[in-house]
C-alpha positions in Angstrom: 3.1 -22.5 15.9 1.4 -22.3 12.5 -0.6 -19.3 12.9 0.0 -16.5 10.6 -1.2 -13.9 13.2 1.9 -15.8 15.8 4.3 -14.9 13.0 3.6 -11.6 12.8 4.4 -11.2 16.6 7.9 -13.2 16.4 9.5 -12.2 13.0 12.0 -9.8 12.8 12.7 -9.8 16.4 16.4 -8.6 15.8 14.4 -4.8 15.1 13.3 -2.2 17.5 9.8 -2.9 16.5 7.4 0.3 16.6 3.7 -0.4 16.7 0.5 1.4 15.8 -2.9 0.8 15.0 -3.6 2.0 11.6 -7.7 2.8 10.9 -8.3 2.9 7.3 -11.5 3.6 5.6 -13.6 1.2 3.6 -15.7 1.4 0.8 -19.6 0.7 2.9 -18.4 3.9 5.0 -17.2 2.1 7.6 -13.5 1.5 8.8 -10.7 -1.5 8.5 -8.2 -1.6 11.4 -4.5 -2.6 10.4 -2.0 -3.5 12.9 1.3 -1.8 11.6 4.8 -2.3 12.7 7.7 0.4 11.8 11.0 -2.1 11.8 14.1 -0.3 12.7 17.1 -2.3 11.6 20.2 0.0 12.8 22.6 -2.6 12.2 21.8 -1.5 8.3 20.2 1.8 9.0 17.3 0.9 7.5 13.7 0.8 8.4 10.9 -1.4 7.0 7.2 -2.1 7.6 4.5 -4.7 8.2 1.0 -5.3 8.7 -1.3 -7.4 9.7 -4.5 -8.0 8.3 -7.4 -10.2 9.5 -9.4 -10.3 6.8 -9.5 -11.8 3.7 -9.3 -9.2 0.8 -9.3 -9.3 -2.9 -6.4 -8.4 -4.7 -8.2 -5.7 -6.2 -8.9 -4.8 -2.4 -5.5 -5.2 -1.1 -4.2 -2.8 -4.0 -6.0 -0.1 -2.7 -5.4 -0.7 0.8 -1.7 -0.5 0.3 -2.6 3.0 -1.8 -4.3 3.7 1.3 -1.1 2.4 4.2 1.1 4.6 1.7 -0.9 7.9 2.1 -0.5 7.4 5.8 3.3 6.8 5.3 3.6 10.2 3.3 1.7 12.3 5.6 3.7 10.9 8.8 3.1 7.7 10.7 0.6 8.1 13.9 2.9 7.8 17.5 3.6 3.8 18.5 1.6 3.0 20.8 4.0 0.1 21.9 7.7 -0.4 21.0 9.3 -4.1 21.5 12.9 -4.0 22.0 15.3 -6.7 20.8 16.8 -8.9 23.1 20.2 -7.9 23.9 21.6 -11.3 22.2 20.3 -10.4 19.1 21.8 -7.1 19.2 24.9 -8.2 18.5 26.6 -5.5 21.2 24.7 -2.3 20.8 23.1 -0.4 22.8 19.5 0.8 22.8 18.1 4.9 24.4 14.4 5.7 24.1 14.1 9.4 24.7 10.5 10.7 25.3 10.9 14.4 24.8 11.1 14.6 21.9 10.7 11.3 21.3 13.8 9.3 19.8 15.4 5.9 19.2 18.5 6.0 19.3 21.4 3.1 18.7 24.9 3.1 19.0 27.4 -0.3 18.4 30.8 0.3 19.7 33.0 1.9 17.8 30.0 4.0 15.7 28.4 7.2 16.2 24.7 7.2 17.2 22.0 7.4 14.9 18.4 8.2 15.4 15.2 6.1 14.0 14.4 9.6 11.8 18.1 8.9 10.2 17.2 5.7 9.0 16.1 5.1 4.9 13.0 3.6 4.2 14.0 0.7 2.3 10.7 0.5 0.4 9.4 -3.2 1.7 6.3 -3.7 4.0 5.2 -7.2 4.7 1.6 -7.8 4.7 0.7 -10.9 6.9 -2.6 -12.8 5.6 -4.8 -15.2 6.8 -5.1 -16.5 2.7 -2.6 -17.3 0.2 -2.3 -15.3 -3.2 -0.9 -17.0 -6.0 2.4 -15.1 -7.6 0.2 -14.0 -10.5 -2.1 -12.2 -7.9 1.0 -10.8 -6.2 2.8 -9.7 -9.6 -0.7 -7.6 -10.5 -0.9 -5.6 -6.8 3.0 -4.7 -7.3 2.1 -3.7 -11.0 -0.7 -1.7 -9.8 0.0 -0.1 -6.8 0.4 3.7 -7.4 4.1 3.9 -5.5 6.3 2.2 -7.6 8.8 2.4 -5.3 7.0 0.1 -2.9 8.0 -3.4 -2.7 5.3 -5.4 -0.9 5.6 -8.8 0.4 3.1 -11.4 0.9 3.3 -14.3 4.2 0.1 -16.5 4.5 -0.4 -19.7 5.4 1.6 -21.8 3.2 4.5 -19.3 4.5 3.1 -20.4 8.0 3.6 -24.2 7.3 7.0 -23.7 5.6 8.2 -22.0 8.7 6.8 -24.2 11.0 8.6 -27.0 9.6 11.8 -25.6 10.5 11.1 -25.0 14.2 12.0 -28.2 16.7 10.6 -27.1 20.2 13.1 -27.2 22.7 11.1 -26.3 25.5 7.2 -27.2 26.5 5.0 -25.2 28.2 2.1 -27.0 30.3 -0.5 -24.9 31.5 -4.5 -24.7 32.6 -6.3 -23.5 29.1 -7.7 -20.8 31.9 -4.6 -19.5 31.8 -3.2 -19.1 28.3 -4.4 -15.9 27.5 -3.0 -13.9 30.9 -0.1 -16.4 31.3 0.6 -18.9 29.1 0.4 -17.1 25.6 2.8 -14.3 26.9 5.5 -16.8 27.8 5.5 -18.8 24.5 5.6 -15.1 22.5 8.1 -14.0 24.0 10.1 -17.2 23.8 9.6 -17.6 20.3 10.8 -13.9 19.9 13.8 -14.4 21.7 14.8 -17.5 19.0 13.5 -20.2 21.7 11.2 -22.4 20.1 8.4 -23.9 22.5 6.0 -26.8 22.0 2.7 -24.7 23.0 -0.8 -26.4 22.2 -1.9 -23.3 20.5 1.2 -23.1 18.0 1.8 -27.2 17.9 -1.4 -28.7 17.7 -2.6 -29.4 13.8 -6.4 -29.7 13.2 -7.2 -33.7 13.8 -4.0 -34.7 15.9 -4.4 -37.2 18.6 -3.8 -35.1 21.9 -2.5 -37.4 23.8 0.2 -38.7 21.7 1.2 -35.1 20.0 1.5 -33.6 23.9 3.5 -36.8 25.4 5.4 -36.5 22.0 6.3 -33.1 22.6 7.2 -33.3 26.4 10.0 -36.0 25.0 11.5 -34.5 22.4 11.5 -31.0 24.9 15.0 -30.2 26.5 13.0 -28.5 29.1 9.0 -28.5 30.6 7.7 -25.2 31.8 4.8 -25.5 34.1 2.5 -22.4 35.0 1.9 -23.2 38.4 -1.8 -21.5 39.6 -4.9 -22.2 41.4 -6.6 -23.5 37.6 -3.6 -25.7 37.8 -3.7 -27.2 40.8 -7.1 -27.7 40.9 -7.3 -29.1 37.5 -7.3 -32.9 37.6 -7.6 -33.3 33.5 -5.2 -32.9 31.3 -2.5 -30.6 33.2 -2.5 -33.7 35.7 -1.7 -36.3 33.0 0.7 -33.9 31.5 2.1 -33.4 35.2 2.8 -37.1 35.6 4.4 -37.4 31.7 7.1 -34.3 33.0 7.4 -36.1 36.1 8.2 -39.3 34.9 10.6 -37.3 32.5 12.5 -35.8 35.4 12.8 -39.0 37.1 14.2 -40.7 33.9 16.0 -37.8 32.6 17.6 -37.2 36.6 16.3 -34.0 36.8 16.5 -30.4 36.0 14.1 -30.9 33.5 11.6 -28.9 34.8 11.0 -24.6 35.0 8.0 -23.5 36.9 6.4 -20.5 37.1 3.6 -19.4 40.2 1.2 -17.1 39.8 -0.9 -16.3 43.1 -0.4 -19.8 44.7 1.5 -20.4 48.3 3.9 -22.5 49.1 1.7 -24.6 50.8 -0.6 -24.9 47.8 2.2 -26.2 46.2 3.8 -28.6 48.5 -0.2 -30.5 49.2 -0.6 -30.6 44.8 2.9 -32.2 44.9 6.2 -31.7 47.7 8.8 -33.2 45.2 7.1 -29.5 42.9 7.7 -27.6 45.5 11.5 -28.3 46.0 12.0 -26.9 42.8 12.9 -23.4 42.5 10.4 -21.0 40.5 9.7 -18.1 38.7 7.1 -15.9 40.1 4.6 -14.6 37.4 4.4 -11.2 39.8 8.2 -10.5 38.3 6.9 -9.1 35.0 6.8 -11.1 31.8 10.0 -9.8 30.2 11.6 -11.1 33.6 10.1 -14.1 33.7 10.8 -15.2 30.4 14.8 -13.7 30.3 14.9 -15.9 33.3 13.2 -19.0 31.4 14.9 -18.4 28.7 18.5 -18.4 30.4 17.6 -22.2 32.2 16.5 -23.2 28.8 19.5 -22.4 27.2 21.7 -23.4 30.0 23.4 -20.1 31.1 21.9 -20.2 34.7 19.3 -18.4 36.5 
């Protein structure tokens, strides 16, 4: 996972995150769309922000764009269209309410009174994710220059990308038909990663000239456990989910089992059982069970708490 984009999805998963996207206009008339985050971090009743930007800008350009994202900020932030929870173990006990009318956040630890998302104080930090690096002079002029002094922007590109991905052993690999990462696959190794589980997924482990075969039987060793997304592109696939099939076999069998986590999307028992009967034996995950569900239930087996 070295993508600066995938680290803007998993970081600072212990938040209520509150997403929106942001259209900003652009100097040849036309419009830049942000993807914004509101970070709501009870546990210090305070609220941050970041952004994701997939374009490369000047810092020139980026100064005004934060001039820009501020503006929006004073004038009031536009409704999230999608909030992402915190999984209850990073929560560290609290409790969670959405109301809708009028809408609130609300979190209360035990012990504490409640307190809203509007009680929060903006600490002042947003976090602008790049697909570039700036150097720390670049960064020390856009913080000089920026009209809100109060602001404190960050910068995470790639070499923030690399750094992190250095410090992230998968524990869990996830084979899959490439038919099937976008629906499927993707989701899963998301939410994993937001939940503190680190997976070995080709989009995330693969660097630019790696021999595949090595780097996938490499990562199906060093894995505690191998999720397999179990489908119709799967099955019928005799490439590399096959060979990858036989390396997690061979794993199970030398291991002694409970290696292996699968997950069936739209496939019969029967389906199953003809591709391999010693697969279907094992007890799965069906993909019709939601995402969340499927990977809390993942996630549980891959840290050894039981289904």
């Amino acid at each position: 996972m070295d993508k600066v984009r995938d680290y803007f999805e998993v970081d600072f998963s212990h938040t209520v995150r509150m997403e929106a996207s942001v259209q900003l206009p652009s100097r040849d008339g036309g419009g830049i769309q942000v993807i914004s985050r509101i970070h709501l971090d009870f546990s210090s009743k305070a609220l941050f922000a970041s952004f994701y930007l997939d374009q490369v800008y000047t810092p020139n350009e980026l100064i005004e764009l934060v001039d820009q994202l501020d503006g929006i900020w004073a004038r009031g932030w536009p409704a999230p269209t999608n909030i992402i929870l915190p999984a209850a173990k990073l929560y560290a006990a609290g409790e969670l309410r959405i109301d809708k009318n009028p809408f609130a956040v609300i979190s209360t630890f035990p012990g504490c009174p409640a307190t809203r998302h509007d009680e929060l104080h903006f600490s002042g930090r947003i976090y602008l994710y790049l697909d570039a690096d700036l150097t720390p002079e670049q960064q020390t002029t856009i913080r000089s220059s920026i009209r809100n002094n109060k602001l404190d922007p960050q910068f995470r590109g790639l070499t923030y990308a690399k750094k992190r991905e250095q410090f992230q052993k998968p524990i869990a690999f996830i084979s899959h038909d490439s038919r099937d990462k976008a629906t499927i696959a993707r989701p899963i190794a998301l939410g994993l990663q937001s939940n503190l589980v680190p997976v070995w997924y080709d989009e995330f482990s693969l660097p630019v000239g790696a021999k595949l075969r090595e780097s996938i039987e490499k990562g199906i060793k060093e894995s505690k456990k191998c999720v397999l997304v179990i489908t119709k592109n799967f099955i019928g696939n005799d490439g590399w989910t096959k060979a990858e099939f036989d390396s997690v076999f061979t794993k199970e069998i030398f291991e002694k089992g409970n290696i292996l986590l699968p997950v069936w999307h739209e496939v019969t028992a029967r389906e199953v059982y003809e591709y391999s009967p010693w697969l279907a034996n094992i007890k799965a995950v069906n993909w019709s069970e939601g995402s969340k569900e499927v990977v809390r239930k993942l996630q549980r087996e891959i840290e050894g708490e039981g289904a």
